[in-house]
N, C-alpha and C positions, 0 to 999 in steps of 0.2 A: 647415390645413396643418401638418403636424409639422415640428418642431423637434429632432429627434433625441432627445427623454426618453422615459425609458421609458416603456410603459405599465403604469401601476400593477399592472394587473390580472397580466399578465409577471411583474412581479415579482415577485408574491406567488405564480405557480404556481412560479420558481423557487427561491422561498425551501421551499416547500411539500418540493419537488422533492427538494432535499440536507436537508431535516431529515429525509425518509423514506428516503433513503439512510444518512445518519448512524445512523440509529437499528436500521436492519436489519441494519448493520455491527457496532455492538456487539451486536445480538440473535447473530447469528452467531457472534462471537467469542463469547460467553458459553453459548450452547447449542447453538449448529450448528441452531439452529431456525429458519425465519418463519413466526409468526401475524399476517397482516394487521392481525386485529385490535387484538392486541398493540402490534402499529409504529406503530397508527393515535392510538392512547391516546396513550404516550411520544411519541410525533411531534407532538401536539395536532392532528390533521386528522383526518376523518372517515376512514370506512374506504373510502366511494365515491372520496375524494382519491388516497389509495391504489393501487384499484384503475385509476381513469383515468390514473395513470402508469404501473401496472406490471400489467398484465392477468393475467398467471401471476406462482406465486411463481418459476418460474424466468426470469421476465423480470426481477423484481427481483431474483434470485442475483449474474445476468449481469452487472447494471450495477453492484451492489456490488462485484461485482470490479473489472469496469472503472475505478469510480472510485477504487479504492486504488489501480492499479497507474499513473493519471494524477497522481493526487495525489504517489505515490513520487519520478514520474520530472520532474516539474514545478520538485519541493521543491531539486532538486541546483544549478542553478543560484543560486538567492538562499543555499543555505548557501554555497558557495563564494564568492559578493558578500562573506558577511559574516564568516566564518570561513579561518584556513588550510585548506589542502588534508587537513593529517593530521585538523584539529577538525572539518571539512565530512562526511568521512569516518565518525567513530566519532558525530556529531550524526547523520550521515542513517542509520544501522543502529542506534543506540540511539533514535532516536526518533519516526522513520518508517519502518525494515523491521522493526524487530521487533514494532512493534502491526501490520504486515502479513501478518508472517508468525503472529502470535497467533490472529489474525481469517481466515488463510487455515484453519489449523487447524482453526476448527469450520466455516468453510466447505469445505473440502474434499470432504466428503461429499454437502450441496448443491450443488455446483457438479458435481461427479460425476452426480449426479441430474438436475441440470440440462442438460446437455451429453447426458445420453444420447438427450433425447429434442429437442433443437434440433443437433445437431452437437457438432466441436472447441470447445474454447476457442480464442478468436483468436489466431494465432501473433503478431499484434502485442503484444501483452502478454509473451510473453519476450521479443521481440527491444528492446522501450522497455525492459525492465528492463535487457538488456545495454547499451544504450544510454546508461543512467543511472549502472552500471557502471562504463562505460567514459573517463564524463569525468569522472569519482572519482578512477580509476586514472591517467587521464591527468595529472592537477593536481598529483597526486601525484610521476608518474615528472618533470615537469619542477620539481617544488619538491627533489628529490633524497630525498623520504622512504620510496621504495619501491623496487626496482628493476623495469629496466624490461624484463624477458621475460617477465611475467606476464601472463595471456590473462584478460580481462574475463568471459568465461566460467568459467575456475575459479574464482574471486577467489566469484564469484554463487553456485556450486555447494559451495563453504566455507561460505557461509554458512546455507547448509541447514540447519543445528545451531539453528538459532532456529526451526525448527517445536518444538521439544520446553519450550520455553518455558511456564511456567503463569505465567498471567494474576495469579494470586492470590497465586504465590511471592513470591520476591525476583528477578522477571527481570531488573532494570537492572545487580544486581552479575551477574546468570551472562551479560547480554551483555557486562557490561565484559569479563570474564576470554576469554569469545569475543573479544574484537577484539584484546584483548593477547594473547592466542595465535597469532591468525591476524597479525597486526602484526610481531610478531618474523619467523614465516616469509616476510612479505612484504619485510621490512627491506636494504637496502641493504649490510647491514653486519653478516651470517649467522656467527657464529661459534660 
């Protein structure tokens, strides 16, 4: 009879699981490439591992997407646990959309390639990210650090400017200047 632990064997396909994500995620972000074999090395699992979770490479494109844009919208609540509203803010765009939007950038192309021959990208993936957005802006408009006729949709469509990010530069000073520019225009107190 079970006793509700895991089985091992579980666990190890889904440790297997996100280190083969993990690792496609930065292949992406760094050359807009997947080589199976590649992710199979860096990942330490076979390349049969691989393939019995992700049959195409654009079965694995898909799910690297999916699991950044869970991981983005997941991350918003414990910042705001642990942070104010305005630090919850410029923590989740400096340290979780701008490696997504990094990593969207060489995927873009895959995920394009991807998409043509399986359908859309899931429209649940914009609407989580406005979602994620929008209780950002929300924390925000009742701590009084923003004001409050601003639509969770522009706020997401400003921050567009972090696709042009290089991984290699100085991204964290050009997203600071990004948040303190878009921060002023969001600011309460517009002079």
């Amino acid at each position: 009879m079970r006793t509700g632990s895991v089985n091992p064997r579980r666990a190890d396909t889904r440790r297997n699981h996100e280190r083969i994500l993990a690792t496609a995620a930065k292949s992406l972000a760094c050359s807009g490439e997947v080589s199976f074999n590649a992710i199979a090395k860096e990942a330490e699992v076979g390349v049969g591992t691989v393939y019995r979770h992700f049959p195409t490479p654009e079965a694995l494109i898909l799910a690297v997407y999916q699991r950044e844009v869970r991981q983005l919208v997941e991350v918003v609540p414990r910042l705001l646990e642990k942070y104010t509203p305005e630090q919850a803010f410029r923590a989740w765009v400096t340290d979780h959309l701008a490696h997504y939007m990094m990593t969207k950038r060489g995927l873009a192309d895959a995920l394009r390639a991807a998409t043509a021959s399986r359908g859309e990208l899931p429209a649940s993936a914009y609407q989580a990210m406005v979602g994620a957005v929008s209780t950002l802006v929300k924390a925000n408009v009742d701590a009084g650090t923003i004001r409050s006729d601003l639509e969770p949709e522009t706020v997401l469509r400003s921050l567009g400017g972090l696709l042009y990010l290089d991984p290699k530069g100085e991204w964290r000073r050009d997203v600071a200047s990004l948040i303190d520019l878009l921060w002023r225009g969001m600011g309460t107190d517009r002079t």
